[in-house]
N, C-alpha and C positions, 0 to 999 in steps of 0.2 A: 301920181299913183294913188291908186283906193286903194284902200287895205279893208281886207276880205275879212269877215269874223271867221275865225275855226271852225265855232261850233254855229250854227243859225236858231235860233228859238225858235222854234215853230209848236204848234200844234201837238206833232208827235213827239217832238223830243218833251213837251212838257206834260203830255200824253204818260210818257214813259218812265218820266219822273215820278209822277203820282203813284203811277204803279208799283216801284219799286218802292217809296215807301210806305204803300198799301202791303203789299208784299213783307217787305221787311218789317211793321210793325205785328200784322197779323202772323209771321212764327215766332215774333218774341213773344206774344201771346202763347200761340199754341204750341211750338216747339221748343222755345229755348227754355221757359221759366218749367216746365216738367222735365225737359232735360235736365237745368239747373237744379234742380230739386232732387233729382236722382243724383245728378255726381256729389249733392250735400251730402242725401242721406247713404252713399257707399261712401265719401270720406268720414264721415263721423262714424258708421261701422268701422274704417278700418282704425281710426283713433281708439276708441273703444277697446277694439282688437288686440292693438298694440299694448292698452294701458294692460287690459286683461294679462297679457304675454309677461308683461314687465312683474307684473303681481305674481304668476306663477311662478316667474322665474326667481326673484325674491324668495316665497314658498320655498321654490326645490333648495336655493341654495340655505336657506335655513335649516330644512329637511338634513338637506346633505351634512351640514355644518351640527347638528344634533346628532345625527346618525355617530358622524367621526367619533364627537364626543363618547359615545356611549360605544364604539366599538375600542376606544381605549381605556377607558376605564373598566372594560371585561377583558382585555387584555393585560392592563396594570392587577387587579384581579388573580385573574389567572397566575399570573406570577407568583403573588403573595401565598395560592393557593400551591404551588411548585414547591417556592421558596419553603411553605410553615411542613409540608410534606416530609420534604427531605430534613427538615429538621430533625421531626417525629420519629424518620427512620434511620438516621445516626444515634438520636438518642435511644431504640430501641437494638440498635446492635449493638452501643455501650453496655447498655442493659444485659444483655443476652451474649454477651463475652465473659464482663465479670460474675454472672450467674454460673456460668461455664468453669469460670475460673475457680470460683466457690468452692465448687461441685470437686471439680480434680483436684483440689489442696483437699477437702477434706476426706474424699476417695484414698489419698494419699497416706493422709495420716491414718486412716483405719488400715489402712494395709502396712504401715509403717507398726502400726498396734499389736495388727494379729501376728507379722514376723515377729516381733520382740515377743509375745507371750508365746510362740509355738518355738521358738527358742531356746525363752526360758523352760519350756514343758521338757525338751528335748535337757536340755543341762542338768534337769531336776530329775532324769530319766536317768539318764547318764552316771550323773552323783551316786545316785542311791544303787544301780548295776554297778559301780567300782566301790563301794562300801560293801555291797553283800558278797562283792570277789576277796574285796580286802580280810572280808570279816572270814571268811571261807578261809582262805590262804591260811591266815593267822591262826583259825583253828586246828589245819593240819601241821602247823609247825609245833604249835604247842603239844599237839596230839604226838608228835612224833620227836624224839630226840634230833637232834640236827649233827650230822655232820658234813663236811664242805662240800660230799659229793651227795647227800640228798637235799644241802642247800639248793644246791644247782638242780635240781630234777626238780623243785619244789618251785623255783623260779620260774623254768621254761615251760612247768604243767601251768602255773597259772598265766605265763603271757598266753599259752597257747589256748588256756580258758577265756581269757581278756578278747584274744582275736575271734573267735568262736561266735562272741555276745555280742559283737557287733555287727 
């Protein structure tokens, strides 16, 4: 038995051969290395890209990370701004109670003042209207002999003078 080759070398198959790596070296020339070239230079854009991305993101979250900061400490702030407030205004109704209180004790005692001296006006009123009765009374007694029954008419004239002056 002969045994057949597969393939036969001939002419065309080595024809075809050539061709194909005429073929195949002429688009790594012209196709593949400007291809190649392109998907460099879109991977290194997209490297770039990313680094770029990475960096901003860095950025915001610093950004963000400063912001916090400074949104608590105008909030801590703020507090203290609350807190010193309401201090001011306890102490300003402390203030403004015992001013008040002042005020009414010493309201007080000028009115405690002027009852005792319009009192005493009134008693010193009074005194000297039962001495001039007294003195009156005393007069008619003396003026007049007394017996028991113009005692008594001398009595009841002067309470009913006494009630009269009041």
């Amino acid at each position: 038995m002969e045994f057949k080759p597969l393939i036969g070398i001939t002419y065309e198959f080595v024809f075809q051969l050539v061709n194909t790596f005429l073929v195949f070296f002429l688009l790594k020339k012209l196709l593949f290395k400007p291809v190649l070239g392109i998907i460099e230079a879109r991977e290194k854009d997209i490297r770039e890209n990313l680094a770029q991305g990475e960096r901003a993101k860095k950025e915001g979250l610093s950004l963000k990370s400063e912001y916090e900061e400074k949104l608590n400490s105008a909030k801590e702030q703020g507090q203290e701004i609350i807190k010193q407030a309401t201090l001011r205004a306890e102490q300003k109704e402390t203030e403004i109670i015992a001013a008040a209180k002042q005020e009414a004790s010493q309201l007080k005692e000028k009115a405690s003042k002027d009852v005792e001296q319009e009192r005493q006006k009134v008693m010193n009123e009074i005194k000297n209207e039962i001495s001039n009765i007294a003195i009156l009374a005393a007069s008619k007694v003396i003026e007049k002999d007394i017996d028991s029954k113009k005692h008594k008419e001398l009595i009841d004239n002067f309470i009913k003078e006494v009630g009269e002056s009041k």
